[in-house]
KESEPA-469567 format. One line per 8 residues: number of its first residue (from 0); for each residue x, y, z of C-alpha. Coordinates in Angstrom, 2 decimals. Layout:
NUM> X Y Z  ...
//
This chain:
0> 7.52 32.01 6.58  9.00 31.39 2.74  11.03 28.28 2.35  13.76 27.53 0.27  11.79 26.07 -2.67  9.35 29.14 -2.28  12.09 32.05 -2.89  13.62 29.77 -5.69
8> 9.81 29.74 -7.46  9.87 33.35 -6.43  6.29 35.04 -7.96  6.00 31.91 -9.92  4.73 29.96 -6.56  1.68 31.94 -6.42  0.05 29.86 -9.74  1.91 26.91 -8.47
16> -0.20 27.24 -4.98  -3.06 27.60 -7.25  -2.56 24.75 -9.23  -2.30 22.82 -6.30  -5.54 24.13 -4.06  -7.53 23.16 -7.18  -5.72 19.54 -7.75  -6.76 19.24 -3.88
24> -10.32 20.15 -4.26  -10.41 18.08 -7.27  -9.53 14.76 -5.71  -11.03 15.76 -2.07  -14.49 17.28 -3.31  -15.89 14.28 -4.82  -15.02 11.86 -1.71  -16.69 14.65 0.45
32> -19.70 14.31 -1.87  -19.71 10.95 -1.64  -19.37 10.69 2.51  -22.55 13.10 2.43  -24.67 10.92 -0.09  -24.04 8.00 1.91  -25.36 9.51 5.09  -28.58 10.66 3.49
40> -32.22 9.24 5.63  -33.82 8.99 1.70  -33.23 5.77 -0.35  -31.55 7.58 -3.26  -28.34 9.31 -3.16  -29.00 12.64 -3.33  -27.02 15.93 -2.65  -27.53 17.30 -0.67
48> -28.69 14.33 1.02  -32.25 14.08 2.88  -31.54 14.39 6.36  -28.62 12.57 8.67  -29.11 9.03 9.41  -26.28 6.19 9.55  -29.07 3.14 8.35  -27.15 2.67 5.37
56> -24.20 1.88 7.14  -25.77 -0.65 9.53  -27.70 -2.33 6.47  -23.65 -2.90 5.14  -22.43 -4.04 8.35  -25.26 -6.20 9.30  -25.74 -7.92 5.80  -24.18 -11.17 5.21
64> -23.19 -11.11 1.72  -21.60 -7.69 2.22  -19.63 -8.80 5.01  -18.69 -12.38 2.97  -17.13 -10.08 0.21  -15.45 -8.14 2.62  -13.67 -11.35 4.31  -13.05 -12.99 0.89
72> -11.31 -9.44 0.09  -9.43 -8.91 2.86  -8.20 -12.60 2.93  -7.07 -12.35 -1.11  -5.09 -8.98 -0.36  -3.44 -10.70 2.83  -2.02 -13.54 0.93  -1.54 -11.47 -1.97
80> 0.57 -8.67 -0.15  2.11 -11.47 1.54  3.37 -13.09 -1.40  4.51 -9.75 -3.21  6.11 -8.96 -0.03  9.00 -11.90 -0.35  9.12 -12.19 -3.61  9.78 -7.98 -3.87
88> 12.12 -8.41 -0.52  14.42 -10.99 -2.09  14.15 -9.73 -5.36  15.82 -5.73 -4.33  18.17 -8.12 -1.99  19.21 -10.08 -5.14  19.52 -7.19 -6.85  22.25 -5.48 -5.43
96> 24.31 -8.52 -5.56  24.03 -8.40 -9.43  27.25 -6.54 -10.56  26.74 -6.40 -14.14  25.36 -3.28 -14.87  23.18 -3.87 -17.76  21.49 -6.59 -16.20  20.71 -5.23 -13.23
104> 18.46 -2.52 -15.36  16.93 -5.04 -16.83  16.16 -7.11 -14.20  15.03 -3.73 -12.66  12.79 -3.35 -15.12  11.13 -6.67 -15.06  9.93 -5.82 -11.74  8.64 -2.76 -12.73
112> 6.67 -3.40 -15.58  3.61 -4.79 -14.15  2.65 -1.14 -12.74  2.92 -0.06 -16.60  0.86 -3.33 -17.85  -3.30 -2.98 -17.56  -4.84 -5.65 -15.23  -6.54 -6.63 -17.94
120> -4.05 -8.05 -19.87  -3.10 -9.77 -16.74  -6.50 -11.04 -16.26  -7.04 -12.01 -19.95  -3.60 -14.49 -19.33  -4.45 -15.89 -15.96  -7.67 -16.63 -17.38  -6.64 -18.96 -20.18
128> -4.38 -20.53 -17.81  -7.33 -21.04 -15.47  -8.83 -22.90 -18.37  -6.17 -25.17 -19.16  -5.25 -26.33 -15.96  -8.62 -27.91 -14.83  -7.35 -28.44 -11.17  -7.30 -24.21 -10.79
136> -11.19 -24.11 -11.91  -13.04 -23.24 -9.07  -10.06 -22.03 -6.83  -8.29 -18.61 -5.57  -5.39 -19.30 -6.69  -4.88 -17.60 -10.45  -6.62 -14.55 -8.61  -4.14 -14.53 -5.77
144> -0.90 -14.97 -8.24  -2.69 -11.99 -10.47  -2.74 -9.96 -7.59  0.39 -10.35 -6.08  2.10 -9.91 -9.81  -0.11 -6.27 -9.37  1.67 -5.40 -5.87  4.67 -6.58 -6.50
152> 6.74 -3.59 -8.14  5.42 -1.20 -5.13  7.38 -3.53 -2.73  10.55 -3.90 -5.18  10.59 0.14 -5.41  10.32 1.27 -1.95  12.22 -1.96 -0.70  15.15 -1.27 -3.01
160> 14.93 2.94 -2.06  15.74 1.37 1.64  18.18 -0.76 0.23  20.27 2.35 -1.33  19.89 4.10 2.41  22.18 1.59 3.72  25.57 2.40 4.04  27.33 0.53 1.66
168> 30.45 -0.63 4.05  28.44 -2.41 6.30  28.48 -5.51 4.47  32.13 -5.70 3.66  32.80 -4.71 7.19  30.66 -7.41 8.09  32.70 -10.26 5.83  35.96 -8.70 7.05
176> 34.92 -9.54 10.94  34.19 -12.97 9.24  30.41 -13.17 8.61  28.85 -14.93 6.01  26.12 -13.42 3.62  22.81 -15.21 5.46  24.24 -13.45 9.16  24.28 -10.15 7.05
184> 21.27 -10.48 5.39  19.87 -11.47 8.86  21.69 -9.20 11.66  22.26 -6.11 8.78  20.13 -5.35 5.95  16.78 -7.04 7.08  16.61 -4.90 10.21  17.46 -1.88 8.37
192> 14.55 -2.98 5.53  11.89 -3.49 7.95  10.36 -0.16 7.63  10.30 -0.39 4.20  8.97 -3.63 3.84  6.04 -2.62 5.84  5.21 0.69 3.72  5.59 -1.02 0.56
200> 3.55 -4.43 1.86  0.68 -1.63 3.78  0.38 0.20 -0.54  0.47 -2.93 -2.11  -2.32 -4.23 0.09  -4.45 -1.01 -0.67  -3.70 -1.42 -4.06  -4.80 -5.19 -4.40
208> -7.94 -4.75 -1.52  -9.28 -2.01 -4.39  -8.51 -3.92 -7.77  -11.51 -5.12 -9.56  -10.76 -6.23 -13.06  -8.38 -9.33 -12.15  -11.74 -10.24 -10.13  -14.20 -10.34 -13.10
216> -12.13 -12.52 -14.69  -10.96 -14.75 -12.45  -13.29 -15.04 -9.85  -15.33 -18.23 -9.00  -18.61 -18.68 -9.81  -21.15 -17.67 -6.86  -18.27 -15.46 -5.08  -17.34 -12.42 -4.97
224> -15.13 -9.34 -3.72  -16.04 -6.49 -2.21  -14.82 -4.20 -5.42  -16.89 -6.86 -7.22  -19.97 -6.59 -5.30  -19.53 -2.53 -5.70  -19.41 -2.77 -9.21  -22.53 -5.27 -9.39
232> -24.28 -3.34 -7.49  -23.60 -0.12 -9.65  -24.92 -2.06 -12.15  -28.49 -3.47 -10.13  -29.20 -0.23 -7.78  -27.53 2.95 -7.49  -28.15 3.43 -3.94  -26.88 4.77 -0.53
240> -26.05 1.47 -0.10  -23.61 1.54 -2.56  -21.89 4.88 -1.14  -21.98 3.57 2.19  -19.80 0.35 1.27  -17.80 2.93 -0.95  -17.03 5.27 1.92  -16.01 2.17 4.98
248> -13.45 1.33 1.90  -12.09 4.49 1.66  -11.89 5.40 5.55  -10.41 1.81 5.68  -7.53 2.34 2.82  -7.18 6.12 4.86  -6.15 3.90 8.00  -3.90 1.64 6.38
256> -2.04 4.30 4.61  -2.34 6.38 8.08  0.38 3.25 9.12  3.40 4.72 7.61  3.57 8.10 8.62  2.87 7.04 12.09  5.19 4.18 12.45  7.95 6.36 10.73
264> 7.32 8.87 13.76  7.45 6.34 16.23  10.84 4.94 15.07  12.74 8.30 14.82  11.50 8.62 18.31  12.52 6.26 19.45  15.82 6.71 17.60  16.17 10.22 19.07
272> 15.66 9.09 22.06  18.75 6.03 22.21  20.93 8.73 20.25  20.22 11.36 22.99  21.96 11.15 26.47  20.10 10.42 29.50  19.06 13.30 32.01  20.25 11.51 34.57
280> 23.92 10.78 33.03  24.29 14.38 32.71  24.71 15.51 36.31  27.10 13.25 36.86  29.23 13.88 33.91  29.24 17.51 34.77  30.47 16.65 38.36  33.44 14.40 36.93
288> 34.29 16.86 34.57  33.92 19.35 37.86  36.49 17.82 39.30
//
């Protein structure tokens, strides 16, 4: 069954579905590669691997500094996404109460530019300031603020693409029935946000779990993230330990982005179901209208 944007494309969508069954296998092959390597019984990754055996994964899971690096990674990204989270909330809030045109493209594109900016020149910045201030030697904290400056335009973009959902005479509807701005920001446009806030917090966590370069820099010394340890390890022994550690990060960005689509099911559901009569209203409707 052709759809709409098929018959437009009409014999042009055959090299267009070509196109796009080799950008799949080029992005899906080498993960697939890399699940099989990491379930190899040899001690060097191999493919195809030498037999099936899952020892890699339990030497990951049962070894301390693996699972350290994991908990100092997943803490980082919490705060971090945290952080991005208000700061990207209020900040597409703010925004629409800017009238000025101009500014609000520039201000726009303040919070954009850190996806165009390398990490490194992030890193490179938050470094020297790590050095000058003597009482952030030693601490999270210039890591943290790097990473949450990284995550913070994927919350401002989908946050603000909820934001231009909402129908626009709901707030002066709102101030008309005598509301102030922090009921309507409360009882209005958060509600309507929250979907968005949680896809744009659930990419910007991904994003920051996965970033290494910020970490080089501005990690302290004798710790390290798990994107850290990856790359160290690269660097010692190129083993199936590696791979293994490499594929439970994968699977475990896979289920975080596997959030949105569900939750997005669940809630127009659920809204289906509270715009859709009830079966058992119906009978009796039909009987009034009967009579």
């Amino acid at each position: 069954m052709s759809t709409p944007v098929g018959r437009s494309l009409g014999w042009y969508r055959i090299p267009v579905i070509v196109v796009a069954v080799l950008a799949s296998l080029l992005l899906i092959v080498p993960f697939l590669i890399l699940v099989a390597t990491s379930w190899t019984g040899g001690s060097f990754i191999l493919f195809p691997p030498e037999g099936f055996s899952l020892q890699w994964y339990t030497e990951v899971l049962s070894d301390r500094r693996w699972m350290e690096s994991f908990q100092l990674s997943l803490w980082t990204a919490t705060v971090s996404t945290l952080i991005a989270a208000v700061l990207g909330t209020l900040g597409a809030i703010g925004l629409t109460r800017v009238r000025n045109r101009l500014a609000q493209r520039w201000i726009r594109t303040l919070f954009i530019v850190p996806i165009a900016l390398p990490p490194i020149a992030y890193a490179v910045g938050l470094h020297g300031v790590n050095m000058e201030l003597g009482f952030l030697r030693g601490t999270l904290v210039a890591l943290i603020v790097g990473h949450a400056l990284v995550a913070l335009p994927y919350v401002f973009v989908i946050v603000s693409g909820g934001l231009a959902r909402i129908d626009p005479a709901l707030r002066p509807a709102a101030s008309t029935l005598g509301a102030r701005w922090p009921l309507i920001l409360w009882k209005i446009e958060l509600p309507a946000l929250v979907p968005y806030l949680l896809s744009g917090a659930l990419f910007a966590f991904v994003v920051v779990f996965d970033e290494v370069v910020l970490a080089v820099f501005l990690m302290p010394p004798g710790e390290q993230t798990l994107p850290l340890r990856m790359l160290n390890a690269s660097q010692e022994a190129f083993s199936p330990e590696l791979t293994a550690a490499s594929t439970l990060v994968s699977f475990l960005a896979i289920l975080v982005l596997a959030i949105i689509p569900v939750s997005n099911a669940v809630r127009r559901r659920r809204t289906r179901r509270a715009l859709s009569p009830r079966r058992a209203d119906r009978p009796a409707a039909l009987e009034g209208a009967s009579r």
